[in-house]
C-alpha positions in Angstrom: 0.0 0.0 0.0 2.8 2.4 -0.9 1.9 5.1 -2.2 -1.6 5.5 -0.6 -3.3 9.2 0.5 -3.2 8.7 4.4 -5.9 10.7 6.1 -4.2 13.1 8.4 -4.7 12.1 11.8 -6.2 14.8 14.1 -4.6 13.1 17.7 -1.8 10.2 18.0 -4.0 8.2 20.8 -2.4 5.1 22.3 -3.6 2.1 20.5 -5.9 0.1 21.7 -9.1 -1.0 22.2 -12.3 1.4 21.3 -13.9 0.7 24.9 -10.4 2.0 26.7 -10.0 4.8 24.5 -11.6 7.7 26.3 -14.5 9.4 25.2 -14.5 11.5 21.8 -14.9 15.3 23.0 -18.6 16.8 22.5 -17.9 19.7 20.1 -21.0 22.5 19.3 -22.1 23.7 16.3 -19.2 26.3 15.7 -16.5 23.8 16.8 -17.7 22.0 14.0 -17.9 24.7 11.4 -14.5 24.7 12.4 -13.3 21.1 11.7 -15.5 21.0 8.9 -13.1 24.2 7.5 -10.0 22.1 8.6 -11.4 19.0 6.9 -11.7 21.2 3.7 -8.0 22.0 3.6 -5.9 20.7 1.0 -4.4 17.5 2.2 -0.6 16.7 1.9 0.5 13.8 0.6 2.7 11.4 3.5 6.2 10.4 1.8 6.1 7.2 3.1 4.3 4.7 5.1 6.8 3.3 7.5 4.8 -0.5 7.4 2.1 -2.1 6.4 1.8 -4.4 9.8 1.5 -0.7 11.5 -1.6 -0.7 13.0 -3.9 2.2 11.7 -5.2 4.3 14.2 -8.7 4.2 13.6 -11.1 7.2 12.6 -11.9 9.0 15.5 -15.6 9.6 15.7 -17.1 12.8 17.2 -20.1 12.8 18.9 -22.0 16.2 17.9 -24.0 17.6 20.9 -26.7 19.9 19.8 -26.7 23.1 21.1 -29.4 24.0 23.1 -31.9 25.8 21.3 -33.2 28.8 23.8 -37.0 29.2 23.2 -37.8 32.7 21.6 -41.2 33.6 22.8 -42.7 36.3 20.4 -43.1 39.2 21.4 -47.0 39.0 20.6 -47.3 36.0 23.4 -44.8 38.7 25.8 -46.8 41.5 24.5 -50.0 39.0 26.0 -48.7 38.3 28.8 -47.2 41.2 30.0 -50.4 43.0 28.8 -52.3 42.6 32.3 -48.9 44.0 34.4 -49.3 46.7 31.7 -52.5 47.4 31.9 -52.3 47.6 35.6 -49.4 49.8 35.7 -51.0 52.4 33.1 -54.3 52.3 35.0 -51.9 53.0 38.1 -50.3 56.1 35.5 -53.7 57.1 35.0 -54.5 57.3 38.3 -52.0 59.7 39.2 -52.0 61.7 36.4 -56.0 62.2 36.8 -55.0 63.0 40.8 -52.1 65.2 39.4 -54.3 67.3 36.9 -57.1 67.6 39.7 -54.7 68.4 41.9 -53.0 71.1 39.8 -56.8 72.1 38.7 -58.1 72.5 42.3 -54.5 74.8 42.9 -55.2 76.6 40.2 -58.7 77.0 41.1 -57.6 78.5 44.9 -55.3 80.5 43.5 -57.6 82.6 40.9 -60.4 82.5 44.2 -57.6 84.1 46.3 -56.9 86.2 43.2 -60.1 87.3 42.8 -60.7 87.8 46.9 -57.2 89.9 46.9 -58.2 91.7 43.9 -62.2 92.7 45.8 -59.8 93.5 48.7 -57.7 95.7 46.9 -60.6 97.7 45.0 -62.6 97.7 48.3 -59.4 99.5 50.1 -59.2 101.7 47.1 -63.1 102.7 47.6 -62.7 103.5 51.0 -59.7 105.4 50.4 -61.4 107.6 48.3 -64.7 107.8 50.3 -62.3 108.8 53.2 -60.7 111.8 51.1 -64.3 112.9 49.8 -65.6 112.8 53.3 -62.7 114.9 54.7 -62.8 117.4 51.4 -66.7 118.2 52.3 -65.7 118.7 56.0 -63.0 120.9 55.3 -65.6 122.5 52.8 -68.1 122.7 55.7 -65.7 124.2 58.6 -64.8 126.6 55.5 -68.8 128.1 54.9 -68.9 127.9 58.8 -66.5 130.2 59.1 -67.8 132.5 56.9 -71.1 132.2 58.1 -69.4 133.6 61.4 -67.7 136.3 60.2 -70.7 137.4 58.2 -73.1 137.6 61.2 -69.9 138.9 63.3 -70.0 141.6 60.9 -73.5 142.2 60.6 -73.8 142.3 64.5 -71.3 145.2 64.5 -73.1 147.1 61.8 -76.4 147.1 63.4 -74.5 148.3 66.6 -73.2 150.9 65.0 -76.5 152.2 63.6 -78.0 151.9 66.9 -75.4 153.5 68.5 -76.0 156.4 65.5 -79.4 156.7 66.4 -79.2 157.0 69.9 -76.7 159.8 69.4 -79.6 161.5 67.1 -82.3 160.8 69.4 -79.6 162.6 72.2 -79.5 165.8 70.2 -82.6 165.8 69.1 -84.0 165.7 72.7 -81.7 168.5 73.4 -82.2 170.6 70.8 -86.0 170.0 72.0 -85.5 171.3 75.2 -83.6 174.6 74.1 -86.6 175.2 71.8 -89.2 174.8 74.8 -86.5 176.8 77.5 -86.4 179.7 74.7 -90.3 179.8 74.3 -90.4 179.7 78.2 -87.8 182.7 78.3 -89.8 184.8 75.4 -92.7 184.2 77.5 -91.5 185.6 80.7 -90.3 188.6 78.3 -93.8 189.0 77.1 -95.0 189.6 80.8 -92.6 191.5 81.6 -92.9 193.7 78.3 -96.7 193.7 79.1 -96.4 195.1 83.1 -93.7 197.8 81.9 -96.1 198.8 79.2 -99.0 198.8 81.9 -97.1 201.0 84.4 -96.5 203.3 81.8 
């Protein structure tokens, strides 16, 4: 058999029996590409074979352990199932946005109330503020006519007292000049009589 293609052999085991060989190794799917590849090489021709008695190591067999397979659940049956947690969890989202908005709409709510209340407050102070200033304006406006009122009647008062005082002066000299009239008709009278006994005696 000189002259015959050996197959390359991938491990010099100790020859022997197939039961006391140890076990092949499990290889996987890429291991295998891998031999496979290796396999595919060009092979090399052996020079020689040393005898023919030489025992030929025999093929080694490899045992090809299938790589488990991991179950790919699609995402409609995940989708399914985790529907529920979903659905619980976005009802919980729900929740607490619709507790959120009525939250944020009862804050908003107070604030345009205590808006609106500070706002009446504010106009009411301004009212009163200017009711204030009116009422002071027509007070000043009333001590002002008072005043005047006085000073009018004050004035008055000492015209009329001046008049009367006038008058009574008048009524003074006219009394007076009433008794000088009635003591000068008393004096021409005594001169009458006396005019009348000086003619008599004559």
């Amino acid at each position: 058999m000189t002259g015959a293609i050996a197959r390359p052999q991938t491990s010099m085991g100790r020859p022997g029996t197939a039961a006391a060989r140890p076990a092949p190794p499990k290889l996987k799917r890429k291991q295998i590409a891998t031999v496979e590849e290796t396999s595919a090489a060009p092979v090399v021709p052996a020079a020689e074979l040393i005898t023919e008695t030489a025992p030929a190591a025999p093929e080694e067999t490899f045992l090809v352990e299938e790589e488990e397979v991991e179950e790919v659940v699609p995402d409609t049956f995940k989708a399914a199932e985790a529907a529920p947690a979903n659905d619980e969890r976005g009802g919980l989202v729900q929740k607490m946005m619709d507790t959120t908005a009525e939250f944020n709409d009862g804050s908003q709510n107070a604030a345009a109330d205590i808006d609106q209340g500070e706002f009446a407050r504010e106009k009411l102070k301004e009212d009163l503020e200017l009711m204030i200033k009116e009422l002071e304006k027509w007070r000043n406006e009333t001590k002002k006519y008072e005043v005047a009122l006085k000073d009018k009647e004050a004035q008055g008062i000492g015209d009329t007292q001046k008049l009367s005082n006038v008058l009574s002066q008048l009524d003074d000299e006219v009394a007076d000049m009433r008794s000088a009239v009635r003591a000068a008709k008393a004096r021409i009278i005594v001169n009458n009589e006396r005019i009348h006994e000086m003619l008599n005696n004559i």
